[in-house]
Structure formats: structure tokens, C-alpha cells
C-alpha positions in Angstrom: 0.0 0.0 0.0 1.0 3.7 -1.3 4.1 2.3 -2.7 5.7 -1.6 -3.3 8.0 -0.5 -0.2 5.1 0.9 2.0 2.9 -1.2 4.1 0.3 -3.8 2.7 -3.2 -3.3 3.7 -3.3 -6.4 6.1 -0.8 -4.9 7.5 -1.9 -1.4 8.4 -5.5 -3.5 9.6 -3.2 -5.6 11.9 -1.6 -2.3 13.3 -4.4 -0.8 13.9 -6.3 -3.3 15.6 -2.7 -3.6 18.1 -2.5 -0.5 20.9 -0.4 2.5 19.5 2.9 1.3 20.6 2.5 -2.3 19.0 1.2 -0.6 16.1 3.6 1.6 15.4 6.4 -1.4 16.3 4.7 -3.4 13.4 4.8 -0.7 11.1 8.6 1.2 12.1 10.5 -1.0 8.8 8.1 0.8 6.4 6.8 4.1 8.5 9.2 6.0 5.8 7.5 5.0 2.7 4.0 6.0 4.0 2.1 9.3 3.9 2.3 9.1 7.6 5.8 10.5 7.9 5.9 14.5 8.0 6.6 15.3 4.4 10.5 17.0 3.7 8.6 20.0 2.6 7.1 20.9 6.0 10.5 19.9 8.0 12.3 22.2 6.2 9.6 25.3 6.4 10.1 24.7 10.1 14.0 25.0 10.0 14.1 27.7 7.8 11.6 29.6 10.2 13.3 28.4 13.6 17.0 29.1 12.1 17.2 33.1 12.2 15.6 32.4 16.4 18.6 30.4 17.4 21.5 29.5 18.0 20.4 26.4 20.2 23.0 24.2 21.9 20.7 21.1 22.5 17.3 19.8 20.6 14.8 17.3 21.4 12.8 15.7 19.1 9.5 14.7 21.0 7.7 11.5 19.4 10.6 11.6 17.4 9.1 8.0 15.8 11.9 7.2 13.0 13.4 10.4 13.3 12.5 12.8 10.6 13.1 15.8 13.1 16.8 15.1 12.7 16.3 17.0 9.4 15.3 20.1 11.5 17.2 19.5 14.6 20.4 18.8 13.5 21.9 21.9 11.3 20.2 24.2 14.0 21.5 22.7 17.2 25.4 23.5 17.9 25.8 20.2 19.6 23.6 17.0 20.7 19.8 16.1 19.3 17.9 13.6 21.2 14.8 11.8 19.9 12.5 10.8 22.6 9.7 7.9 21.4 8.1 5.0 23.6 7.9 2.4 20.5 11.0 0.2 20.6 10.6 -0.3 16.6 10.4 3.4 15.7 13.4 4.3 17.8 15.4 0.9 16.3 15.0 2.8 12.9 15.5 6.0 13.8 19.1 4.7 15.6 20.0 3.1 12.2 19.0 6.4 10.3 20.8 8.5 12.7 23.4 7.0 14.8 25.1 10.2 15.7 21.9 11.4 17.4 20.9 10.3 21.0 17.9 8.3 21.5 15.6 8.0 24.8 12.6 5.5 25.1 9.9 7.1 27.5 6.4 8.2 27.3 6.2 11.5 26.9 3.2 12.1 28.7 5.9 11.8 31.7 9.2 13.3 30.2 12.6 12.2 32.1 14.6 15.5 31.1 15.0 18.7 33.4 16.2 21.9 31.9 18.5 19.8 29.5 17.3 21.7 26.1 16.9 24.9 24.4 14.7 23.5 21.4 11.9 21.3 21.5 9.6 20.1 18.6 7.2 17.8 17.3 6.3 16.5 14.0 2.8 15.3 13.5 1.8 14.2 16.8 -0.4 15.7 18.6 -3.2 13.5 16.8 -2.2 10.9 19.4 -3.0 12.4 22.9 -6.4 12.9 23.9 -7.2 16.8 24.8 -7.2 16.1 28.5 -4.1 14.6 28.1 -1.7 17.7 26.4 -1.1 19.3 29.6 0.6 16.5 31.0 2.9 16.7 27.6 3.3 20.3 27.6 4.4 20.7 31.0 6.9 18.1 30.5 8.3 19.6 27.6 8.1 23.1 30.0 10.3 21.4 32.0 12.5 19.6 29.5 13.6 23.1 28.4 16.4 25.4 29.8 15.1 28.8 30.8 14.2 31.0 27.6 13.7 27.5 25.5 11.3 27.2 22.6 9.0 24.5 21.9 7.8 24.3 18.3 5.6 22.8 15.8 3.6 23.2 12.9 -0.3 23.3 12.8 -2.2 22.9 9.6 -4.7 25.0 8.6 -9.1 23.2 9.2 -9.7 21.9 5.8 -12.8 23.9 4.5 -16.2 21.6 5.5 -16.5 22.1 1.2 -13.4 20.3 1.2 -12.9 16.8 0.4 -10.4 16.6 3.0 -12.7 17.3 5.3 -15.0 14.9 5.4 -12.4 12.4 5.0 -10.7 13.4 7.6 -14.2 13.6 10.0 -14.8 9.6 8.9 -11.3 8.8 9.6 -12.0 10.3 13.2 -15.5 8.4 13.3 -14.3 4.8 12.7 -11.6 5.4 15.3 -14.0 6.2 17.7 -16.3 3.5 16.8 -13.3 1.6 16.9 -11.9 2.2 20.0 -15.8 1.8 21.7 -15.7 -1.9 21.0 -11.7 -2.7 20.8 -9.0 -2.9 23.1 -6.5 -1.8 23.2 -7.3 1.5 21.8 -5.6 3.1 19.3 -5.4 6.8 19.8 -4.9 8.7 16.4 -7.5 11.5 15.5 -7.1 14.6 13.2 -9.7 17.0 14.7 -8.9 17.0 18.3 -6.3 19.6 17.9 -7.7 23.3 16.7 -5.3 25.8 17.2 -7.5 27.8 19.9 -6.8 24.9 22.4 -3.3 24.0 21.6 -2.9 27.8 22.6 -4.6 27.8 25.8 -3.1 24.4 26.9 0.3 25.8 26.0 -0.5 29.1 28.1 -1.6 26.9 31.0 1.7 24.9 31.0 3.6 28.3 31.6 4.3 29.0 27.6 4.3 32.3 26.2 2.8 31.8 22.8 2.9 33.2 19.2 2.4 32.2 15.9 3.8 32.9 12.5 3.2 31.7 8.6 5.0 29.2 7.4 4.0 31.0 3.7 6.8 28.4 1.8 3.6 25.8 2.1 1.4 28.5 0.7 -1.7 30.0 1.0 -5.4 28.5 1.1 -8.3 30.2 -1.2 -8.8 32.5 1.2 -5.6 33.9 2.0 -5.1 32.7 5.1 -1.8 30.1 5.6 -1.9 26.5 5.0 0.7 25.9 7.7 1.6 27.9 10.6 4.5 27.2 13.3 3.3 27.5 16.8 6.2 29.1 18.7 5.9 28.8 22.4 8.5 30.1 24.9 9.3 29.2 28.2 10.0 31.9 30.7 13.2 32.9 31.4 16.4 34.0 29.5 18.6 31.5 27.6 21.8 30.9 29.0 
């Protein structure tokens, strides 16, 4: 499926009838030749973006799966990048991909770090933690970071309801549900439970200040607005 080194469509059934992390275990080998990785495009709007805000000593990669961030995290940071990621298989590919980056396994709804960073991101995750649990993420990541860090990401734009993209996206998040009613273990992936108003005020609450800004290189929708912004979200202090 998607291409003859992608997964088949057995396969993406088993993973998703498996909990997240046995899912994404199943499907580390072939993660990279599926639609699910963030595309180049977007990983290198972010790093053109976050490069003039820097320089940054140490990165973190958060739900780093097989490392894609490395693209961003890498030129900008002076010296180390870890990738943080609680599937075993993810992070077996990302050490192979990347052996001159550090690698942690942890859930990072409980991050082990302490003021070890001074860039944090995220690549396409948010999908997997239900709302009520982001401020246990964010605050981890608050801590994670060194006085004056930043913690970014991009944030696409709501697809139009006129959109096709919409209402595939809605039934995607429909079968999940229905899925995870009458299934265990669930599978926690959905596309619409992270609208930029909340991310914002579950940021604020973790002790972020918060701004946005256009990532334009991913262009504009039919009305104007942007197709992609980063979320830029500081932690209090001044970087050292």
C-alpha cells in the first residue's frame, strides 16, 4: 500500500487493531514509505523559520518515531539532538538512520529530562493524545527546556467543510472512535482534536508564552489565510 516498499493493507488492519505502541512497532520498517511521515517540505519550512531564532546548543525531538526531526534539529542545534519515542521499533529505525543522534525510550506524557534543552519540537503528533491529556505533555516539555527554550511545531490550517479533505478526515475520526468503543486496546490517532484555539490555551496553562507565525513556503489556502503555521511557544526565562 502507497508504494511496493510501503505497508500492505493487512498490515496497516493488523496495526491498527494492536495499541499504539505495537502498532507503530509493526509498522517502524516501512513508517518512511508512507504518507504518515511529515513530508520533507514541512520539516524544512520549520527549520528555515526556527534558524534566524537560534542558536540552540541542544534539541529534542519529541515523538521523534523514526526520526525525521533530525532534518530540523540537527543543522540548528550546535551540539547534541535527542529523539525521545516510547515504540521500541520506531526508535530501532531511527538509531539506524541516525546514529550520531541520542535516543531515549519514554512516554512523553511523563518526560525524564530537566532543563537539558533549548529546542523542543514535534512533527505530527499531537493527533495521538487525547485533549485532556496535552497538559501533562506540555508541562513536560516546559520542564524539559532550559530557561528562555522554545518548543515548536507546525499546525495545519481546518480543511474547509466544502473540502474533500474534510469529510475524509471527519470519517477517519469516526471509525476510530467507533473503533476504540468496542476494541482494546485503543488506538489513539485522530485529526480533529487539535484546533489551534486549544493548543494555545493548553500551552498558556503549561507556563508558555505563545505566538504564531506563517509558514508561507507551504502556501496560502483560497482564502488567504496560511496552509501551515508554526506554533512558537516560549518558556519563561532568559537562555543561557
Amino acid at each position: 500500500m502507497f508504494s511496493t516498499q510501503g505497508p500492505s493493507l493487512r498490515e496497516l488492519a493488523i496495526q491498527a487493531l494492536s495499541s499504539v505502541e505495537r502498532g507503530y512497532d509493526l509498522l517502524a520498517p516501512k513508517f518512511d514509505h508512507t504518507p504518515f511521515r511529515t513530508p520533507d517540505s514541512v520539516l524544512d519550512a520549520t527549520a528555515d523559520t526556527l534558524r534566524p531564532l537560534g542558536p540552540f546548543r541542544h534539541g529534542l525531538d519529541v515523538c521523534c518515531g523514526t526520526g525525521a526531526g533530525m532534518r530540523v534539529l540537527q543543522p540548528l542545534c550546535q551540539e547534541r539532538a535527542t529523539g525521545v519515542d516510547f515504540s521500541t521499533g520506531m526508535l530501532t529505525q531511527a538509531r539506524t538512520t541516525h546514529p550520531d543522534a541520542d535516543w531515549v525510550r519514554a512516554d512523553v506524557r511523563a518526560l525524564p529530562f530537566t532543563e537539558a534543552f533549548d529546542l523542543a519540537v514535534t512533527f505530527g503528533a499531537l493527533g495521538h493524545f487525547l485533549p485532556a491529556e496535552r497538559p501533562a505533555l506540555f508541562a513536560g516539555v516546559y520542564r524539559a527546556l532550559r530557561p528562555g527554550g522554545l518548543f515548536a511545531f507546525p499546525i495545519g490550517a481546518p480543511p474547509p467543510v466544502t473540502s474533500g479533505w474534510y469529510w475524509t478526515l471527519l470519517g477517519f475520526d469516526l471509525a476510530m472512535r467507533a473503533r476504540n468503543a468496542v476494541w482494546r486496546p485503543p488506538f489513539v490517532m485522530y485529526y480533529r482534536t487539535c484546533p489551534l484555539h486549544a493548543v494555545r490555551n493548553d500551552l498558556t496553562a503549561a507556563g508558555f508564552t505563545v505566538t504564531t507565525t506563517p509558514l508561507t513556503a507551504l502556501g496560502r489556502r483560497q482564502d488567504g489565510s496560511p496552509r501551515y503555521r508554526l506554533i512558537l511557544a516560549r518558556k519563561a526565562g532568559t537562555p543561557t
